[in-house]
N, C-alpha and C positions, 0 to 999 in steps of 0.2 A: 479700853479697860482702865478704871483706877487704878491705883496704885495701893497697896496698903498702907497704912497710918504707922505711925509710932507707936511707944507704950501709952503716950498721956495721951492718942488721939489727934495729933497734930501730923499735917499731908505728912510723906515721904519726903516726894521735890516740893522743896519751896520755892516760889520765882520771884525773883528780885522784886525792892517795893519799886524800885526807879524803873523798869521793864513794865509793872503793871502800870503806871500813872504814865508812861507814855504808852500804850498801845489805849490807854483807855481815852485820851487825850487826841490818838486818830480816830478812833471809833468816833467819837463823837462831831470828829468834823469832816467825819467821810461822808460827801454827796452820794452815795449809793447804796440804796436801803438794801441788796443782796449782800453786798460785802462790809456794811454796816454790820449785818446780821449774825452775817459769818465770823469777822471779829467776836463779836459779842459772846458767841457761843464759844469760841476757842478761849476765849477769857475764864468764863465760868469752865469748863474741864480744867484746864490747866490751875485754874484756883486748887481743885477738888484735889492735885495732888497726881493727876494723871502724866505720867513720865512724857509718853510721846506727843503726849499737849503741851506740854511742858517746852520741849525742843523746836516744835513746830514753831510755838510764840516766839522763841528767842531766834529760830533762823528769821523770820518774817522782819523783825527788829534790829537785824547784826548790823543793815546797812541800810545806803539804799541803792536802786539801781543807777548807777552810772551811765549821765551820758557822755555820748563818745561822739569819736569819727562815724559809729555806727547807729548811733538816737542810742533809742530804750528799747531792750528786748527782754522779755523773763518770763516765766511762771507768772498766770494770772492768778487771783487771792488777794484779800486785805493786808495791808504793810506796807510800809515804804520798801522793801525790797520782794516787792510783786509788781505785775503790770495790773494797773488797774484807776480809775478815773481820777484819785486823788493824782496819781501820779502824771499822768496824760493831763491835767489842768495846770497841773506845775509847769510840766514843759512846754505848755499852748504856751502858758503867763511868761517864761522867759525867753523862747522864739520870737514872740512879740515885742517884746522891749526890747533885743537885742535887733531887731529889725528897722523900732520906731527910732535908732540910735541913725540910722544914714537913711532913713524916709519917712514923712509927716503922715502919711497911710498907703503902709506897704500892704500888698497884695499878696494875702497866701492863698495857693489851689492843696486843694486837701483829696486825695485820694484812698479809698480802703477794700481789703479782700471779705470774705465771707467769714473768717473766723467770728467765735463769740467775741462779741464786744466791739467789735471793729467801727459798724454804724454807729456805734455809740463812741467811740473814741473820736471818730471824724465830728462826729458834731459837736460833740465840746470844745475841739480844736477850735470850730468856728463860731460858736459862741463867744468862745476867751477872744479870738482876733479881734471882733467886732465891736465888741464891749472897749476891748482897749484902742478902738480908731482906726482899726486896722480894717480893711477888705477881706473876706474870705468868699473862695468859688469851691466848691462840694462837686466830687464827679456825680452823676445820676445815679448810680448803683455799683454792686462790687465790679470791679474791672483790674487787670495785671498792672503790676507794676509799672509797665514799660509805658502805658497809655499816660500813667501819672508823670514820669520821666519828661516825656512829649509831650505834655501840656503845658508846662511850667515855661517855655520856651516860647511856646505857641500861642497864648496869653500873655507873654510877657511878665510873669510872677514875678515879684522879688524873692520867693522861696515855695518851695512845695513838704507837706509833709503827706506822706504815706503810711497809713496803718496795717502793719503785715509784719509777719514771723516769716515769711518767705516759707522755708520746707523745715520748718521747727515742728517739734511736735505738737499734740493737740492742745494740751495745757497752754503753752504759748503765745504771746501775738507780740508786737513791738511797736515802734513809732522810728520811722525812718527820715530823716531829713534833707533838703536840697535846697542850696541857693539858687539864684535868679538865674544861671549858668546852665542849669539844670543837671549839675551834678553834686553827688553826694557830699555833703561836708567836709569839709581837712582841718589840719589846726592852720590857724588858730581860730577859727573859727567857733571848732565845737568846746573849745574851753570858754569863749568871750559867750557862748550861751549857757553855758553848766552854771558860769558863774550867776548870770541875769535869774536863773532855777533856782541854785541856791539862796538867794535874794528872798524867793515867794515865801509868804506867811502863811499862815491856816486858810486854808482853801474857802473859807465862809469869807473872807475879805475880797476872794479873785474875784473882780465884774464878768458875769455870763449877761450874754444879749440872749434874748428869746427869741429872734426874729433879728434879719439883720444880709444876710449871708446872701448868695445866689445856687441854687443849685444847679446845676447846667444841663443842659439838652446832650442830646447825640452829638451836634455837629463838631466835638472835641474829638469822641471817636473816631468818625467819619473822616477828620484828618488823620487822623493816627492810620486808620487802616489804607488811604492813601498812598501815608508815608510809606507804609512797612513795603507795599507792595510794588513799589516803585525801586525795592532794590532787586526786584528781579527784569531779566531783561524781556521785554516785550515778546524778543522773535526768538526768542529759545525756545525749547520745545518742552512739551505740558505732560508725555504720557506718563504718569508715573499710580502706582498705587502704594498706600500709607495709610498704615494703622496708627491712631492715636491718642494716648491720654492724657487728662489734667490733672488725674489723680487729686478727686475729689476738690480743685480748685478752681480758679476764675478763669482759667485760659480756654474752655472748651470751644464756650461761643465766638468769641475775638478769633481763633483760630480755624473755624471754619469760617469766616466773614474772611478770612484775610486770603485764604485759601482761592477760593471763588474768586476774589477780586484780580487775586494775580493771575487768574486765567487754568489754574488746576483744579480737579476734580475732588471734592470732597472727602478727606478723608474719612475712614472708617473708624467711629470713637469707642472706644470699651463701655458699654454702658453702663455696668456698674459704677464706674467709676467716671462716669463725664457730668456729674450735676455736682455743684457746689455742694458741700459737706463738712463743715466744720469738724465735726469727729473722726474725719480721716478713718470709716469704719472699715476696709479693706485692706490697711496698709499700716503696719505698726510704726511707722516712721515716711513718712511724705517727701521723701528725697528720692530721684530718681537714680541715685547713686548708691542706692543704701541697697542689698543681695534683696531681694526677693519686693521690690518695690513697683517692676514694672512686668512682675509676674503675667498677668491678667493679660496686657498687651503681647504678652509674647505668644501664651495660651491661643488666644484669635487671632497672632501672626501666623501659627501652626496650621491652623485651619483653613485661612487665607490665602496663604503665599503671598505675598506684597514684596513693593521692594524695601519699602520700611519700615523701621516704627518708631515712631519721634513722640519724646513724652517731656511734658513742660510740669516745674515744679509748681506748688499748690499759688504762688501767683504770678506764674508766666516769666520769667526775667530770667529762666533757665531751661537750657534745652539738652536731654540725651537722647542717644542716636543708638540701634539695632539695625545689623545689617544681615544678612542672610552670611552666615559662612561654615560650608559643607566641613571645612579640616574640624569643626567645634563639635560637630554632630555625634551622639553617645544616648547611653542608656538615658541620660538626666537631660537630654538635649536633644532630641532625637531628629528634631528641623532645622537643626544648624545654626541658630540664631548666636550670634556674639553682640555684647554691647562694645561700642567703642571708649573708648576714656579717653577723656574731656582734653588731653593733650592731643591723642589722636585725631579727635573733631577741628581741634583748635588747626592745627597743621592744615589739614584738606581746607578748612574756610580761608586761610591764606594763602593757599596753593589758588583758590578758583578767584578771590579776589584779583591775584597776580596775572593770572589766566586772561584776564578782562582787560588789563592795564592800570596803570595806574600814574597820578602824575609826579612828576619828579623831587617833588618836596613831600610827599607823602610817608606817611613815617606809619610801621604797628610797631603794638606795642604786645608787653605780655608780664605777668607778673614773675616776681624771681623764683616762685617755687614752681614757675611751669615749665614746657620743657624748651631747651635749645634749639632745640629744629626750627623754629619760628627764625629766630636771630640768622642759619644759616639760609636759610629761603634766600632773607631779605637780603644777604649780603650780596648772595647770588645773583640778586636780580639788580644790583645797585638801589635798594632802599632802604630807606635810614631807619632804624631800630631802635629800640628804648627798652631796658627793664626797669620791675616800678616794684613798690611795696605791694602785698596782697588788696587785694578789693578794686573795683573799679574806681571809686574816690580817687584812685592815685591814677590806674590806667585812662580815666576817659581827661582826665588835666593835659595828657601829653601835648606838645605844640605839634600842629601839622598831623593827629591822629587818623588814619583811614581806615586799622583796622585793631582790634585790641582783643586778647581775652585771657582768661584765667583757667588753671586745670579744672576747677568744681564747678564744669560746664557751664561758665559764663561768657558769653559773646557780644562784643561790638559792633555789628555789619557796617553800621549806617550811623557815624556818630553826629552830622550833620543833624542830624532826624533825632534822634535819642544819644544823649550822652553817657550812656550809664547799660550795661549788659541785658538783651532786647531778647527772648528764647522765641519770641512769635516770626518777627523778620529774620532770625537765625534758622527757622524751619523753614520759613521760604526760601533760603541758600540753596540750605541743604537740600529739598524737593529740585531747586534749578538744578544744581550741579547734578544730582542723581538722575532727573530725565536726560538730561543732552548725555549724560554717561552713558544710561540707558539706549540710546539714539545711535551710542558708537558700539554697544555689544560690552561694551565696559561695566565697571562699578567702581564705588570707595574705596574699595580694599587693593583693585587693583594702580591706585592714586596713590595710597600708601606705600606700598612695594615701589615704586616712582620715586617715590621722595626718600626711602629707608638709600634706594642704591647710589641716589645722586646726592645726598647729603649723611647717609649714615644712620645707622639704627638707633634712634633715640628711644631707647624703654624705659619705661615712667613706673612708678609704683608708690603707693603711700600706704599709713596706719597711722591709727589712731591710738593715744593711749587715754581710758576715759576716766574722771576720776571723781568722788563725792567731796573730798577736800578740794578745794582750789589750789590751797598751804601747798597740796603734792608738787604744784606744777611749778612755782618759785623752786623747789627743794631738789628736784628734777634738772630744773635748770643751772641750778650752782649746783649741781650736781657735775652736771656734765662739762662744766666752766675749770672748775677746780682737780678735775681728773681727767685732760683731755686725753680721747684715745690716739693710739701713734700708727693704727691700723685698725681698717673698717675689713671682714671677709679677708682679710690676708693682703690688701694693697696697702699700702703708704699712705699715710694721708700726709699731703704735702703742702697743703693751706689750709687754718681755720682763720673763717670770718666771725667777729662777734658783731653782728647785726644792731647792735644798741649801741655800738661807737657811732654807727652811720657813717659814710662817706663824700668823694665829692658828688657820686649820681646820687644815694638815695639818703633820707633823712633817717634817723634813727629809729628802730624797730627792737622789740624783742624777738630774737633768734639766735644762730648758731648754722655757717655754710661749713659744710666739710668738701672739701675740692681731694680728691684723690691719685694717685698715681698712673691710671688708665682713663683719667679724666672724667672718671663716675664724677657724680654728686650726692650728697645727703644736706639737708635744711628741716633742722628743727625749731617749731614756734609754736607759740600758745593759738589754740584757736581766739578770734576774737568774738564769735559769738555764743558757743557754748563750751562746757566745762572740757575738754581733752586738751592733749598734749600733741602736735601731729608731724609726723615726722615722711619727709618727699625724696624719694629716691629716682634718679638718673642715670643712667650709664648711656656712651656714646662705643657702638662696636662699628668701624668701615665697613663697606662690602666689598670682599676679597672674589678678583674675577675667577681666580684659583679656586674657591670655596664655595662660592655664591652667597645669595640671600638669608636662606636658612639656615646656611652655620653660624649666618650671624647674627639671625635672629636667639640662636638657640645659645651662644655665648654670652650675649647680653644679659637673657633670662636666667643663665647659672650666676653673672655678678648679682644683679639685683637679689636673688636668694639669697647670696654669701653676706653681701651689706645689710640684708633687711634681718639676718640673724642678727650680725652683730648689733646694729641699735636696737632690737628688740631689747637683748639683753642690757644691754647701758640703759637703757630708757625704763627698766619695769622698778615700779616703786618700791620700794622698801620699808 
């Protein structure tokens, strides 16, 4: 809707002359006649005086996306702070140059998911390499991350980039990057490229090759599925059944190929939801983590009875887990299904790696807002431990890594194989562990209750705070810096870390550790990929032979309430 005029007939909003002669200034040297277009048309409304064209123009304008440790990720749209080909050729043009700085023609493998624009972003990638003397190898078609991961290695790349939003929403895709290592960028790295970016000039100057690139065949996959399947053991045992989604992304097929290959029987897929779908039309948010995401799987696990159900996010590099369990069963639940959290997974995947043996220099790892129990495994079993900052970028670096993961059900199995969090070879685990389980009358759950008695009730909990300003989550933060509390739930807080001093183990972060009196934990930190604020709760209860299991599960669960009030409250905006 316009906006009404003034008295003499002139717009409402006016928008800046310096606003209009730079968007008009991209429009014209944007290689993409849909968001050419689209510009164009958002110029003329917002001329016209229309308020929310108005806003629109100037968010598109305010910045641009920032690359990071993590590439580029945003809202696609015309702008430099949208994802979209101007900006994908910026970062081809400076990935390049920072590459031809220590190789005469480095090798990029370029891999992408099914979202809109993906095909197209990967090809430009490898146009821009080629043009500027570089190699580029293109996987055959959309495939999961993790394939990309293991190729980079497997070809010997000097860097891989990946086109994917991982489980962002539909609006979204990104551009993911890895050095020759095959793991994901750190500094300084990702500044020695931002900077080579901000270098590039109007995109009508950057050399595109037209022809130039390789696109490659299966036999990349073909190893990858190899690999995956090689982390299961031969002579373990296969009976298992498993429901599974991709939730409208790339993992469906690679997941039944890897399935087969390791000697298990095909799981059962959701079919609405197992064909590539960019518009994520069944799921308002493509995170298997998100309430009502892996609904449909669980729908068909009712009907099925299986003994799982393992759903991978829209491109494979994440794995969550549903286990049958009778105490969850109610009016809204009536088959008993619980999911696990991503701490819970993470524990049992280091429990059964341990299981296996391991060799003596072998070291996991886990990031600090996930949970303790990893660290006490290890200690238990004499292997050496490591906490790292959030993202795999930090955990798959560890020296001597065997096994690594993150609470937002990210896993390592196999870092030899893929350096970077695998949800395809993290299902093969879990399908291993769960038959030979299966084989002894056992399950998960009863692995869990194993690990709670012999190391202690670690209960995990998070929230999000979400927000349209960014400004909140700076304000949030000296917030909570300038008024620290002297008690979380009624304990003492009796250490705070400010995470941006950094220390001797980890490098400097934005965050906030609150270490408490009962040895709870709380760690607040800005997400780094989307707008909230997120804040990770811990509590460690023993298990008293006097009391058992259950009291101490159910003491834990009263901290975690008492703490999760109190930051709620510190934490809500103002």
């Amino acid at each position: 809707m316009t906006a009404p005029g003034t008295a003499d007939g002139s717009p409402l909003y006016a928008i800046p002359r310096d606003l209009i002669d730079q968007a008009t200034s991209w429009r014209d040297d944007d290689p993409d006649e849909v968001t050419r277009a689209e510009l164009g048309a958002l110029l003329e409304t917002a001329a016209s005086g229309d308020a929310e064209a108005c806003a629109d123009l100037s968010d598109r304008f305010a910045g641009r996306l920032e690359f990071g440790t993590a590439g580029l990720r945003g809202a696609m749209g015309a702008g430099p702070n949208r994802m979209n080909r101007s900006m994908v050729i910026r970062a081809a043009a400076g990935l390049t140059a920072y590459l031809l700085k220590s190789s005469p023609t480095p090798l990029v493998v370029i891999g992408f998911d099914a979202r809109h624009n993906s095909d197209v972003f990967a090809r430009d990638t490898a146009a821009v390499v080629v043009a500027a003397g570089g190699r580029a190898m293109v996987l055959p078609r959309p495939l999961p991350t993790p394939v990309l991961a293991f190729a980079i290695r497997h070809l010997g790349a000097d860097a891989g980039v990946m086109v994917t939003a991982s489980h962002n929403p539909a609006r979204d895709n990104g551009y993911k990057v890895y050095l020759g290592d095959g793991s994901q960028i750190v500094p300084p790295a990702d500044a020695g490229i931002a900077r080579q970016i901000a270098q590039v000039g109007p995109i009508a100057g950057v050399p595109r090759a037209l022809i130039g690139w390789t696109t490659l065949n299966d036999e990349v996959l073909e190893a990858y599925l190899d690999a995956a399947a090689a982390v299961v053991d031969p002579e373990s045992p296969r009976t298992l059944s498993v429901v599974h989604t991709s939730l409208h992304g790339v993992g469906n097929d690679v997941v039944l190929a890897a399935f087969a290959r390791a000697g298990f029987s095909p799981p059962t897929v959701v079919p609405s939801q197992s064909e590539p779908d960019p518009d994520f039309p069944t799921v308002s948010f493509p995170n298997p983590e998100e309430p009502g995401a892996i609904d449909a799987a669980l729908e068909l696990a009712t009907r099925l009875h299986p003994d799982l159900v393992l759903a991978n996010d829209p491109d494979a590099d994440r794995c969550a887990v549903a286990v049958p369990d009778p105490a969850t069963s109610g009016r809204d639940n009536p088959a008993g299904w619980r999911m696990l959290r991503g701490d819970e997974v993470g524990s049992l995947l280091g429990a059964h790696i341990l299981s296996r043996g391991v060799a003596g220099d072998a070291v996991f790892a886990n990031s600090i807002v996930s949970s303790r129990q990893l660290a006490a495994m290890a200690a238990d079993a004499g292997v050496g431990h490591e906490e790292t900052l959030t993202g795999f970028k930090w955990i798959s670096r560890v020296t001597g890594l065997r096994y690594g993961y993150e609470e937002a059900i990210g896993y390592c199995v196999d870092p030899r194989q893929v350096s970077d969090k695998d949800g395809i070879s993290t299902a093969l685990m879990l399908a291993e562990m769960a038959a030979g389980l299966r084989a002894q009358g056992r399950c998960l759950l009863d692995v869990l209750d194993d690990l709670s008695v012999a190391h202690g009730v670690h209960a995990t909990d998070a929230f999000a705070i979400r927000v349209d300003d960014l400004s909140l989550i700076g304000s949030l933060m000296q917030r909570l810096r300038q008024s620290p509390p002297a008690d979380l739930g009624g304990v003492p807080v009796v250490r705070i870390d400010d995470l941006a001093d950094g220390s001797e183990h980890l490098p400097p972060t934005e965050g906030l550790r609150y270490l408490l009196g009962d040895r709870s934990r709380v760690i607040v930190r800005p997400s780094g990929t989307e707008p909230k604020l997120k804040v990770y709760l811990e509590t460690i209860v023993m298990v008293e032979p006097s009391s058992g299991l259950a009291a101490a599960r159910a003491q834990a669960a009263d901290r975690l309430v008492r703490v999760g009030a109190s930051m709620r409250s510190l934490t809500t905006p103002v």
